[in-house]
N, C-alpha and C positions, 0 to 999 in steps of 0.2 A: 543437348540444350540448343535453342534455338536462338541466333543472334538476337532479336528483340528481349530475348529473358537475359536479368543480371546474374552474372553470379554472386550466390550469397556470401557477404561479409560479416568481418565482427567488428566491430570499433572499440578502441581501447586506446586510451588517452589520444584521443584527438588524431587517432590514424585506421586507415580501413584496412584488416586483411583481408587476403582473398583466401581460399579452403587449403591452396598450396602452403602459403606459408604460415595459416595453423597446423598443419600437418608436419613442419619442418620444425614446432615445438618440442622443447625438450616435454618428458614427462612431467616432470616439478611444474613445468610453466602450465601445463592441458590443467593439472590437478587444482592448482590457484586457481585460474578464469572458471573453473569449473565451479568451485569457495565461492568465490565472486559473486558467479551469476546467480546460485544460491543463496547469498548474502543479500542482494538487493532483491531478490525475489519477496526474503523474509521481512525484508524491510519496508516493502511496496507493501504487503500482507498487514504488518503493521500499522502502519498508516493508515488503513484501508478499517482497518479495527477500532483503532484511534478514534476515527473519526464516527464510529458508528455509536462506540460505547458513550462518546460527548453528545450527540444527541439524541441515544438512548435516556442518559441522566438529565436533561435537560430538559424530557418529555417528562420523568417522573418528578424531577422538581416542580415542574407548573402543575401538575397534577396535584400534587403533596399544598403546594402554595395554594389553589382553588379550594382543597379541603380546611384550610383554613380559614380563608374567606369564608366559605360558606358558613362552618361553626363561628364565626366571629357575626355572618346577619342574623341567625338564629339568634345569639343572645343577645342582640338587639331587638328584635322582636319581641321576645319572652319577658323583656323589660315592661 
């Protein structure tokens, strides 16, 4: 590695490891951050879903509400 390159950290609660001392984790500790980093992953996915499916349903309700409208000019017409 070349002094301009960092070495890669993790941060967890508001402190940086360097690779040495994730390595210098117990097993239990690798296996949690590991939970973790899958947990927020799932979570980031979620959100991510969240928000698609809100304005997914948001397009079918104006949709659904225009279908309306429109049966509602027709039988004013038709009058």
């Amino acid at each position: 590695m070349s002094k301009k390159e960092k070495e890669p950290t993790y941060k967890l609660f508001d402190k940086e490891y360097n690779q040495e001392e994730l390595n210098a984790l117990t097993d239990e500790q690798k296996t949690m951050i590991q939970h973790r980093d899958d947990l927020m992953n799932k979570i980031g996915r979620a959100e991510f879903n969240l928000i698609q499916m809100r304005f997914g349903l948001k397009a079918f309700e104006d949709g659904l509400k225009e279908t309306f409208e429109e049966d509602s000019e027709e039988a004013e017409v038709v009058k």
